[in-house]
C-alpha positions in Angstrom: 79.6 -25.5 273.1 80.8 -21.8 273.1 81.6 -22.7 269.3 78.6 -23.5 268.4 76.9 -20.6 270.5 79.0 -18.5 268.6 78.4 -19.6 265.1 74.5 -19.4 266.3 75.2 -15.6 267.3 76.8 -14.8 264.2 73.9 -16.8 261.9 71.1 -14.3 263.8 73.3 -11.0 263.2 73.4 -12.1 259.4 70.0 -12.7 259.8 68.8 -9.6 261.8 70.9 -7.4 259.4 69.5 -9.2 256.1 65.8 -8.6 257.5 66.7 -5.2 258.6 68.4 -4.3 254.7 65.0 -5.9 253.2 62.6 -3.5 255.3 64.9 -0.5 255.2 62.6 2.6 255.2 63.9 4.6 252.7 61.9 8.0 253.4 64.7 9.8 254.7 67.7 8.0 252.7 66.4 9.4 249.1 65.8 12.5 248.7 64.6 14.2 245.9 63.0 16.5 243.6 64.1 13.9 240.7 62.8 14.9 237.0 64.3 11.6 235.5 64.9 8.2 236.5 68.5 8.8 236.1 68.2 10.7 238.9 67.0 8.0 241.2 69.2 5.5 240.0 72.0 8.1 240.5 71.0 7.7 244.5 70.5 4.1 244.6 74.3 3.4 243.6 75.9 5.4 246.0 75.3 2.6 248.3 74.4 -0.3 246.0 76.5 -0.5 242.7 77.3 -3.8 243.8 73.9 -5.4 243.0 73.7 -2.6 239.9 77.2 -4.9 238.7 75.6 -8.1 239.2 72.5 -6.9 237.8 73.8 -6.2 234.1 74.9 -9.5 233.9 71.1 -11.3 233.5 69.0 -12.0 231.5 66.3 -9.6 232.5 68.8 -7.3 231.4 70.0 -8.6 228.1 67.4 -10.0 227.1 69.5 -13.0 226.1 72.1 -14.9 228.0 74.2 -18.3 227.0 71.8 -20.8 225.3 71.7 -23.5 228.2 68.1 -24.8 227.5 68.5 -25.1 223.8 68.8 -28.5 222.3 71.7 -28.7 220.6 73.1 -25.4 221.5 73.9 -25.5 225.4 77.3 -25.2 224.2 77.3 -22.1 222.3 79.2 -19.5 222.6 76.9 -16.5 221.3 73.9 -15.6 223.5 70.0 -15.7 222.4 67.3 -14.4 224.2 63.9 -11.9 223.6 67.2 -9.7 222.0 67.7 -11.7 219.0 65.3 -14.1 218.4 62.1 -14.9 216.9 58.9 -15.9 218.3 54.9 -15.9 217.4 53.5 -13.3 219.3 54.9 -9.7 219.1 57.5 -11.8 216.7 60.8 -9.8 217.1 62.5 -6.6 218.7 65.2 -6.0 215.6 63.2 -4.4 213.0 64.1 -1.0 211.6 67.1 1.3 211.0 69.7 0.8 214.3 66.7 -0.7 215.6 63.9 1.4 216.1 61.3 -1.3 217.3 63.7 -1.3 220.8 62.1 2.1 221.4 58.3 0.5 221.0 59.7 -2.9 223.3 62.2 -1.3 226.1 58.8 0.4 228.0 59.1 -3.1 229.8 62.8 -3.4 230.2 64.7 -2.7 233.1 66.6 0.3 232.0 66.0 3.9 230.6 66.7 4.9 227.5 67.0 1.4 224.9 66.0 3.6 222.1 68.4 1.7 219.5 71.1 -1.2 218.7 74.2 0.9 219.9 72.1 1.3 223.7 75.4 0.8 226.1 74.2 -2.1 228.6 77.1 -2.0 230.6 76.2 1.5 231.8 74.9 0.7 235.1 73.3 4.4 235.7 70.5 3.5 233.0 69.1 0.5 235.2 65.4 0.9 236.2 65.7 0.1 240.2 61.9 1.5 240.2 60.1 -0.8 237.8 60.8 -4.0 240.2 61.0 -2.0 243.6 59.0 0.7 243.7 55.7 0.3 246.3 54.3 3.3 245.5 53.8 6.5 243.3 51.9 4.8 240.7 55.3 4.7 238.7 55.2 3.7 235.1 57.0 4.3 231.9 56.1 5.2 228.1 57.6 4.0 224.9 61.4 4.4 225.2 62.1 3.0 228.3 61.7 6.3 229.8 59.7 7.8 233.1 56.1 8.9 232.1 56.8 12.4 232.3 53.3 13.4 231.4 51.7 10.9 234.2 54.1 13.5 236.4 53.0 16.5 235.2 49.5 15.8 235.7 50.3 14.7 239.2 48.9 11.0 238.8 52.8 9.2 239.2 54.7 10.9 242.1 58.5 9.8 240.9 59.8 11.0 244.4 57.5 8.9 246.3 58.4 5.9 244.1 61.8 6.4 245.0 61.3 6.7 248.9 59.0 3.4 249.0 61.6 0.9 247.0 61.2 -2.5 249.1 61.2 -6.0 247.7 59.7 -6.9 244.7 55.6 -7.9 244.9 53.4 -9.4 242.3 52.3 -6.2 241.1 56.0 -5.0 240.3 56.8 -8.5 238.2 53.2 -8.2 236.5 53.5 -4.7 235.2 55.3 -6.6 232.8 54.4 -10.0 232.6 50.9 -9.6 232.5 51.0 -7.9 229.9 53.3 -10.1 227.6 52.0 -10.0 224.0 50.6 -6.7 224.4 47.3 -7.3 226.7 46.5 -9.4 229.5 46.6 -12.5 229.5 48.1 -12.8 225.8 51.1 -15.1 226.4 51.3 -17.6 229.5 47.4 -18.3 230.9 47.7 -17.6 234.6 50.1 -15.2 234.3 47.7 -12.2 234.0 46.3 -9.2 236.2 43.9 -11.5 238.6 46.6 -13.0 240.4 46.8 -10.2 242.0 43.5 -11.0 244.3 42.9 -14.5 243.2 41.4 -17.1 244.8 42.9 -20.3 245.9 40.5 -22.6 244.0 41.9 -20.5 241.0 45.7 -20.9 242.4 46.4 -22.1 245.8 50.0 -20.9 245.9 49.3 -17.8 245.2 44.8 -17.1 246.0 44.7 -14.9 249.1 44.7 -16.1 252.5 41.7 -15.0 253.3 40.6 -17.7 250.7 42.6 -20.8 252.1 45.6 -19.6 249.6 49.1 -19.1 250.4 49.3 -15.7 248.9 53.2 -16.0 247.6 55.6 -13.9 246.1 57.0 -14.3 242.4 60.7 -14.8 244.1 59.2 -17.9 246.9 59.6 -19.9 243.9 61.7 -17.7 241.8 64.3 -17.7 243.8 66.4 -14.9 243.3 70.7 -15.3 243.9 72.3 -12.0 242.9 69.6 -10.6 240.6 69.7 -13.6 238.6 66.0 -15.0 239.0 65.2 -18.9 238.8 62.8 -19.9 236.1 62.9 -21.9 232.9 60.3 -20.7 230.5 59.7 -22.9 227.1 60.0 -19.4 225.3 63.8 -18.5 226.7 67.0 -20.1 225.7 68.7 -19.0 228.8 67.8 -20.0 232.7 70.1 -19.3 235.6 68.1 -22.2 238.0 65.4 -24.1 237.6 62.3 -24.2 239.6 61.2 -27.3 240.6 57.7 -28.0 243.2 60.2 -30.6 245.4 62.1 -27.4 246.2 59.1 -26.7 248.8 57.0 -30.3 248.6 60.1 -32.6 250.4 60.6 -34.2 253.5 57.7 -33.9 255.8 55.8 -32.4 253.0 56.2 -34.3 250.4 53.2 -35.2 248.6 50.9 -38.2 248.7 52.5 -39.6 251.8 48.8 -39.9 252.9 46.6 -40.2 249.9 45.3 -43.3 249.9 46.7 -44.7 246.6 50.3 -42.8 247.3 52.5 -45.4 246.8 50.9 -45.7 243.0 51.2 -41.5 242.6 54.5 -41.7 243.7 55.1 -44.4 240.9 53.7 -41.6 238.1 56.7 -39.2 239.1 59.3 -40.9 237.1 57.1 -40.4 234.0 54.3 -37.4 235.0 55.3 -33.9 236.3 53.4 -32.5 239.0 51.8 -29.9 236.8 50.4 -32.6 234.9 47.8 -33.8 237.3 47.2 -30.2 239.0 46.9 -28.0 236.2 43.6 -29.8 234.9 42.6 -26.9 232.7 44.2 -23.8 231.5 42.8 -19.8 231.5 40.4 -20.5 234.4 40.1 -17.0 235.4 40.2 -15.4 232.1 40.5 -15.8 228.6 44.3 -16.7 227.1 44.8 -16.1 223.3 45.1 -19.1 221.6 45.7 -18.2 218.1 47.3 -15.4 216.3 46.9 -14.4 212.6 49.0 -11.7 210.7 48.3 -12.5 207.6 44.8 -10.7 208.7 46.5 -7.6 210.5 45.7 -4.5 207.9 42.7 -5.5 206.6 39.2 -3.8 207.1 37.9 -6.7 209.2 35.0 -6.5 212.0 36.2 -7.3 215.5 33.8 -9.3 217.4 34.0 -10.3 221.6 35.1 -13.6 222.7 35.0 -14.1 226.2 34.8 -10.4 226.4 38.0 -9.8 224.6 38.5 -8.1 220.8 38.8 -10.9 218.0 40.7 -8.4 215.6 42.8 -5.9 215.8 44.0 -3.9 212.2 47.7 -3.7 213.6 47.6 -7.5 214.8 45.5 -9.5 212.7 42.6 -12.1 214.1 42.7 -13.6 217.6 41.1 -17.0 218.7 40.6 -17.4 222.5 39.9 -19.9 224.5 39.1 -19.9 228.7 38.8 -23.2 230.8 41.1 -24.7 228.3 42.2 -28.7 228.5 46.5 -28.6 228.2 48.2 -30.4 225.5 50.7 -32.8 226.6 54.4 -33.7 225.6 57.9 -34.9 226.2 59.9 -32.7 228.2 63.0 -33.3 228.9 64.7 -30.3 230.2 65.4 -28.5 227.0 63.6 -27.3 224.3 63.6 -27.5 219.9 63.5 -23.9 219.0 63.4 -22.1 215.4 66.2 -20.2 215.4 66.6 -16.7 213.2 67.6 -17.7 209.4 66.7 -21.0 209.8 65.5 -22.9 206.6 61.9 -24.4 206.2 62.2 -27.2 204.1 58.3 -27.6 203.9 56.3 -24.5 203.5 52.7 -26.5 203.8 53.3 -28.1 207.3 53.2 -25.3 210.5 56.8 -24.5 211.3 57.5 -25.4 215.1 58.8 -22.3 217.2 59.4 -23.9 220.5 58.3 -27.3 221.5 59.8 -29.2 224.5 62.4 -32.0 223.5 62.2 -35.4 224.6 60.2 -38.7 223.8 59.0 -41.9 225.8 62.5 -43.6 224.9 64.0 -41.0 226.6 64.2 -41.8 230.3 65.0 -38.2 231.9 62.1 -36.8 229.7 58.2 -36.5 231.5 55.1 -35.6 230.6 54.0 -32.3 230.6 51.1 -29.9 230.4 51.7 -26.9 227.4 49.1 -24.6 226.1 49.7 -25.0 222.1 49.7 -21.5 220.3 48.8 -21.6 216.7 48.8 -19.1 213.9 51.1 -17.8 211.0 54.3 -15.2 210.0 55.4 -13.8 206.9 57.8 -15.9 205.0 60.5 -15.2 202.5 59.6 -17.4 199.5 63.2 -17.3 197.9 65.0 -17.9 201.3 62.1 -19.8 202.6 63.2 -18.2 206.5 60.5 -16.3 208.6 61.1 -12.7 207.7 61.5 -9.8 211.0 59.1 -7.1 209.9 59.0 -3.8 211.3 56.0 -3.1 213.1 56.5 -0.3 215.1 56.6 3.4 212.8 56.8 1.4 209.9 53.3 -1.5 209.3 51.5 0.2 211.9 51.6 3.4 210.8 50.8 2.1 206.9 50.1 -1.2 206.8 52.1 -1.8 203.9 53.7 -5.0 204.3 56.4 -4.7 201.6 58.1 -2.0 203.4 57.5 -3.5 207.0 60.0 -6.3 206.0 62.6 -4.2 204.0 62.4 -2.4 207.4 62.6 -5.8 209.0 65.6 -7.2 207.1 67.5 -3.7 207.4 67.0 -4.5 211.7 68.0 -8.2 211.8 70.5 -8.4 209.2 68.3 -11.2 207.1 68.0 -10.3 203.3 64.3 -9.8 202.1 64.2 -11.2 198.6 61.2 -9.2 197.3 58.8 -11.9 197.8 56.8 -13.3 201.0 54.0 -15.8 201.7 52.1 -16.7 205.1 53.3 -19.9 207.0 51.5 -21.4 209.7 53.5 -21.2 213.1 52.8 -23.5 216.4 54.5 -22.5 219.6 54.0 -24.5 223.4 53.4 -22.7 226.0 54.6 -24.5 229.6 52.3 -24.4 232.1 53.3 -23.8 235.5 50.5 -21.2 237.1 46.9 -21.5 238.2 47.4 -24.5 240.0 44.4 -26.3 241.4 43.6 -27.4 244.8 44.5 -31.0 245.2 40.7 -31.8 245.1 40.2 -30.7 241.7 43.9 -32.5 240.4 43.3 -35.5 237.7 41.9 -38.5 238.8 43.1 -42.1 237.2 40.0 -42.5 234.8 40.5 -39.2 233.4 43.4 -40.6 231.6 43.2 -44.5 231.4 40.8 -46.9 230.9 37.8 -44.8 229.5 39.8 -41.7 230.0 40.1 -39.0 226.9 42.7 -36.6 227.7 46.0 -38.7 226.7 46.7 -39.4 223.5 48.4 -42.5 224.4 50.1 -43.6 220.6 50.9 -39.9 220.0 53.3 -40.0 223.0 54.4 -42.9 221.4 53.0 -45.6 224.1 51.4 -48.8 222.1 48.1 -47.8 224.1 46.9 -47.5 227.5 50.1 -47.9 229.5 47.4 -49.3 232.4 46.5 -52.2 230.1 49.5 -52.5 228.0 52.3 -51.8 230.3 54.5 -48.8 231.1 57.8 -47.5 229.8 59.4 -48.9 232.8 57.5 -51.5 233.7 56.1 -54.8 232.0 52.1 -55.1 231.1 49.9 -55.5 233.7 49.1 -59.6 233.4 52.4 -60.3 231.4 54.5 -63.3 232.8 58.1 -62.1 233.9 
């Protein structure tokens, strides 16, 4: 008994100290005046270069990490990530001499200072503590990486007070980036954009306000975050240190359906369906997600119209489609994904060229069903090497729109040749869906998908027809003898 007593004393002292560490008020630890965010960090590791060491070992660091949710390539020794690969929104981060287009990315990465290739990421005094901890201050950064000195100077970001009111990480520090993926809000991932951060739980009931029956979470109670390395497997990343999975919280006493009338036959749907199947009925609920991106269009003298209030063209982007209250597409997923990878050959030009899309099938019995949003548009191609070419964007097409010299600029950053000659290629990317999910009133309901139900494709997933009528992959026909 006075073993266990003890082991109970010890528990609530780790426990006391780890809730004291999280709220430490930190107004009369740092002290300041600081003129650069070197200076802060400088103060942070005096007492934390242990979580500055683990911290330059993740992938919000890198940018790329060992490629464990590739298919194919779990086994690889190099690493891929945003660093070094290719992708069909803001397309890629290597273009230019030693890498210039780092300068125009690193405003969202969590360091100072990536203005090039030869940036030194085992220096642990250019981490950005500020960007994920900072409460207050109104602390931002400019192209570069860097501080916004001028937000200083005109006495609209308060660098000192940033420093003195580091606490845990809230919505608001993950979204000053991740809202904003792609360039805007709500570019990238629908539901991952600005209104989470007063949203309603009829728009997201994990994380709508309390006041609005939500539960009003943080990124990390589902991210769960082990020695900086944060939880999450994004259909656009190679690299994921855990997963995130809804039985992590929905178990036991609260795992779903255990009252819903027809339970027993949900329960039967969770060998095939994932959860975000059924309660992620439609996509961009709050506002408008782009759903199509077209460079061949960026430098032309086109007219930008609104749809859904947001700007159809852009001369240094091309033409946008969006799309708001958008029905999912649905695939295969079984836990890794089919990803172009730089330099890879496309044998046929006239068909889009698949940048990530969930692997799996219905043969494959650890794969389920899962809701994407499907990005469509195009990228320059070379037409000798037939690869997708890295252009250079930044100080280079967007200055003069002259796409000849955006890829020389482009092959001189990545390291892949540019021939002399390009063409347009269309491009399809899915998106996983994971946010704005619905209250369980508004999830799918049986006819939405069978019988006189639209929204499955049923022979595209590869299932003879309605799985109701003509049987499941794991169970016989419904009427069939035994």
């Amino acid at each position: 008994m006075k073993i266990v007593r003890l082991m109970f004393l010890q528990l609530f002292g780790l426990l006391v100290t780890s809730l004291a560490l999280a709220s430490t008020d930190h107004t009369m630890l740092v002290k300041g005046p600081f003129k650069t965010g070197e200076d802060v960090t400088k103060v942070c590791l005096q007492c934390h270069q242990k979580q500055a060491d683990e911290f330059i070992k993740t992938t919000h660091w890198k940018w790329k990490g060992t490629p464990n949710h590739l298919k194919g390539k779990q086994k690889d020794g190099e690493e891929f990530g945003k660093a070094n690969m290719l992708n069909a929104v803001c397309t890629s981060i290597e273009g230019g001499k030693d890498g210039v287009v780092h300068e125009q990315c690193s405003k969202c990465h969590a360091g100072y200072g990536w203005m090039r290739a030869d940036f030194d990421f085992k220096d642990t005094g250019k981490i950005d503590c500020l960007i994920c901890h900072a409460q207050k201050g109104n602390y931002s950064k400019i192209i570069g990486g860097n501080v916004n000195k001028q937000a200083m100077e005109k006495g609209s970001m308060n660098l000192d007070l940033a420093a003195q009111s580091v606490a845990a990480p809230t919505r608001n520090n993950c979204g000053s980036c991740h809202y904003f993926g792609g360039g805007s809000d709500s570019v990238k991932v629908p539901g991952i954009e600005s209104t989470l951060e007063k949203k309603d739980r009829k728009l997201d009931v994990h994380m709508g306000t309390k006041a609005s029956g939500g539960a009003d979470l943080a990124c990390q109670a589902c991210h769960i975050t082990k020695n900086h390395k944060i939880a999450g497997a994004s259909s656009m990343t190679a690299h994921y240190d855990e997963r995130v999975n809804c039985d992590n919280c929905h178990n036991g006493a609260k795992t779903p359906h255990q009252k819903s009338k027809n339970g027993g036959i949900i329960s039967k749907h969770l060998k095939t369906v994932a959860c975000q199947t059924c309660h992620i009925p439609y996509f961009a609920r709050s506002q408008a997600t782009r759903m199509e991106w077209y460079w061949s269009d960026a430098g032309k003298d086109l007219k930008s119209e609104e749809q859904f209030d947001k700007e159809t063209y852009v001369k240094k982007m091309g033409r946008f489609v969006w799309g708001m209250n958008v029905k999912p597409v649905y695939a295969w997923y079984n836990g890794t994904v089919d990803r172009y990878m730089k330099g890879d050959v496309i044998k046929d030009p006239s068909k889009p060229v698949v940048m990530s899309k969930p692997a799996g099938s219905i043969a494959d019995n650890t794969s389920k069903l899962y809701p994407y949003k499907l990005f469509i548009g195009d990228l320059p191609m070379d037409s000798t090497f037939k690869y997708l070419s890295v252009f250079q964007h930044y100080k280079s097409f967007w200055v003069d729109f002259n796409w000849e010299k955006a890829l020389l600029g482009g092959a001189e950053g990545s390291g892949l040749p540019y021939s002399g000659k390009y063409q347009f290629v269309k491009t399809a990317s899915y998106f996983s869906l994971s946010h704005e999910v619905a209250p369980k009133e508004e999830a799918l309901t049986c006819g939405e998908c069978h019988l006189s139900g639209t929204r499955m494709d049923w022979k595209a997933l590869g299932y003879k027809g309605d799985p109701m009528t003509v049987g499941g992959r794991f169970a016989k026909a419904v009427g069939k003898k035994k």
